[in-house]
N, C-alpha and C positions, 0 to 999 in steps of 0.2 A: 438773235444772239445765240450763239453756240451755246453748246449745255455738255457738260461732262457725264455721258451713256454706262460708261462699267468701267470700274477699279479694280483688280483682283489683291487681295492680303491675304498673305501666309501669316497662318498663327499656330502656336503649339497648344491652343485654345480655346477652338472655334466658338465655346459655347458663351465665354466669356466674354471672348470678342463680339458675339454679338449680345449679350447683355447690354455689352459698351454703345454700342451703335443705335439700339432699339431703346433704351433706358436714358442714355445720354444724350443720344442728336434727335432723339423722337423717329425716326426711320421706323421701318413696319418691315418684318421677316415677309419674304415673298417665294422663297423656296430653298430647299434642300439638296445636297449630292450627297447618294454615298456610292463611291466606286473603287478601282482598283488606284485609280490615277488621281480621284479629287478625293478622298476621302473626306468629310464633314465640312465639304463646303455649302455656305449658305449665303443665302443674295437678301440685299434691301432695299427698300425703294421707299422714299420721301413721300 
């Protein structure tokens, strides 16, 4: 069965959005970006 690997979302906040994802779909923070290009991007994994 196929399985969906990475979604990328633009949010005006990140930290929210992942409140959303970790608090709401049970998902688990698995890492951090901060750069010039991804500023406050962060990953989760089920």
């Amino acid at each position: 069965m196929a399985r969906i690997r990475h979604i990328a979302i633009g949010t005006q906040d990140p930290e929210a959005t992942a409140r959303f994802y970790i608090e709401g779909l049970g998902l688990r923070g698995v890492g951090r970006l901060n750069s010039a290009t991804k500023e406050g991007s962060i990953g989760w994994q089920r």
